[in-house]
Each structure stands twice: as C-alpha cells, then as structure tokens.
C-alpha positions in Angstrom: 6.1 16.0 11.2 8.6 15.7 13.4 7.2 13.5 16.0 7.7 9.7 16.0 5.2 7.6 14.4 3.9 4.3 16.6 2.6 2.2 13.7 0.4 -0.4 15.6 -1.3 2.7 17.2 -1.4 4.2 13.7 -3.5 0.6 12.3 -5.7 0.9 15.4 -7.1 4.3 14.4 -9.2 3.0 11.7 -11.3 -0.2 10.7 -11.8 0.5 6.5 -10.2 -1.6 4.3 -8.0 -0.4 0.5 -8.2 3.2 2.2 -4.4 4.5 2.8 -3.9 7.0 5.5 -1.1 9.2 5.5 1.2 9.4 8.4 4.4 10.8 8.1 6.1 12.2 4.5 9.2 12.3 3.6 10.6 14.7 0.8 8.0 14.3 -1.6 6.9 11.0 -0.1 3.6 10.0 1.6 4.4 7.5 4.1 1.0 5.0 4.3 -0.3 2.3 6.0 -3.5 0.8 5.1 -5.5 -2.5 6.3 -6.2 -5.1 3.3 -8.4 -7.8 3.2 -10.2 -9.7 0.2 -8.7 -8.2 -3.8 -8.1 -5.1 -4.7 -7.9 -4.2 -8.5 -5.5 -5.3 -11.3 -3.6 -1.7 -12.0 0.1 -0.5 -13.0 1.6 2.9 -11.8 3.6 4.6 -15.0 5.3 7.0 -13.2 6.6 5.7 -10.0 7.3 2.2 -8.2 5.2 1.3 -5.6 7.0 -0.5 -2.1 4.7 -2.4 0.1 6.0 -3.3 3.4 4.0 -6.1 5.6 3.6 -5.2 9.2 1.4 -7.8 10.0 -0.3 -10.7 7.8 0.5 -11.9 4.5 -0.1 -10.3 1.2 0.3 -11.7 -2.3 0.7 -9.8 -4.8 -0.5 -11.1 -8.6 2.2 -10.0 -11.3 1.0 -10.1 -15.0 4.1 -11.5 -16.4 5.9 -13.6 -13.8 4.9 -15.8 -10.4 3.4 -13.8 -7.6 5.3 -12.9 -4.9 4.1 -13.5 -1.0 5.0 -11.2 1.2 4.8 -12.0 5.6 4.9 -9.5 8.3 8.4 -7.7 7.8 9.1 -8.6 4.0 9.2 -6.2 1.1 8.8 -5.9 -1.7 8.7 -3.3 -5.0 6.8 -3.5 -7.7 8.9 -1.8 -10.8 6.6 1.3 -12.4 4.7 0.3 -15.2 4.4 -3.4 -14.2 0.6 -4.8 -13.6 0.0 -6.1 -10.0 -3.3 -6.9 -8.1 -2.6 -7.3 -3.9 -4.8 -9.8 -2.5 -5.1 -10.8 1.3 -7.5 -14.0 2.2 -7.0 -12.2 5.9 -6.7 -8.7 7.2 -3.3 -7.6 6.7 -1.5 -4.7 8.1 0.7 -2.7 5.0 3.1 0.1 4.6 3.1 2.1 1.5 6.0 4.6 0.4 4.9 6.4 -2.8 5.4 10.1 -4.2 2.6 12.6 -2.6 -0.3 12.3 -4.5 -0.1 8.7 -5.8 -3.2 7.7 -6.7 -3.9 4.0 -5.0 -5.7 2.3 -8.1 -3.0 3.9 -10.8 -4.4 3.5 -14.1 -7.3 1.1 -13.1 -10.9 2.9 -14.0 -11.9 2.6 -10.3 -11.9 5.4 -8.4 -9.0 5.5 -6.3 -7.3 7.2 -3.2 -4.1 9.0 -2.7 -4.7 8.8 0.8 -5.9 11.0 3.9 -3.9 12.6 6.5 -4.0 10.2 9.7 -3.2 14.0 12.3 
C-alpha cells in the first residue's frame, strides 16, 4: 500500500465491535484499528507483544500480575508477549493495533478469534 491511510475515515467504515481490520502493513506487520466497547477476553500472545494505540476514548487494559494500565486518545501502550491482559472499554473506543501478520486477536484464549480483514 502505498497510499496514505486517513484513520478517522478508516473507523467510519465499519460499526462491529472486537473485529480488527487491516489497513496498511508494514514488513511483516498488519497495521489495525478496531472499535471496542464492553470486555473482550482474558488471553496472552506467546510469540509476539501486542501495541495498542488509543485514537479516540479510553481503554483499560486488566494485567494478571500488576495494576491495570489506562490508556486516553494518543497514549500507548505494550503489553510484553506472554503476559495475560483483558482490554475493557465502558464506551466505544477507537484503537490501533501493530502486531505480526497473522496475529490471531484472542491469542491463546479458547474463543474464536480474528487476525483481522483487509479494510481495501
């Protein structure tokens, strides 16, 4: 892709909830944004860490083993591979996602997860 990427137009093409779309990709990055509201499901990723970039919102995300960590529109924040983490928004929030292509959403959680679809 080598056109630029207008995020707020990007959010405005969809309406579901916990269901990453792809937009760009770099290297062997997806780039993704996805809408949040409500709890998603406590889950670790072994193999990679997972950034989450607030574009507009808040997001909190629960930690096993230390204090959660809030997150407004423009924060960031990584969560290490292998650590448990559960996002939660009480409102919509808008989030980026930079993971390696193919990342499953819901890691080793026994829901059924997404790696995301192509936003084109």
């Amino acid at each position: 892709m080598a056109d630029k990427v207008n995020l707020a137009a990007q959010f405005g093409r969809f309406d579901d909830h916990w269901s990453p779309k792809i937009v760009a990709t770099l290297n062997d990055y997806d780039v993704k944004v996805v809408k949040v509201q409500g709890e998603f499901v406590w889950h670790q990723h072994d193999e990679t860490d997972e950034l989450f970039l607030v574009t507009a919102g808040q997001l909190r995300i629960r930690l096993q083993d230390r204090d959660d960590v809030v997150l407004g529109a423009g924060e960031l924040f990584v969560v290490p591979r292998g650590m448990r983490h559960c996002p939660v928004a009480d409102a919509e929030t808008h989030v980026l996602l930079l993971e390696p292509r193919d990342t499953v959403n819901t890691g080793d959680a026994e829901r059924t997860g997404t790696a995301g679809t192509r936003l084109d």
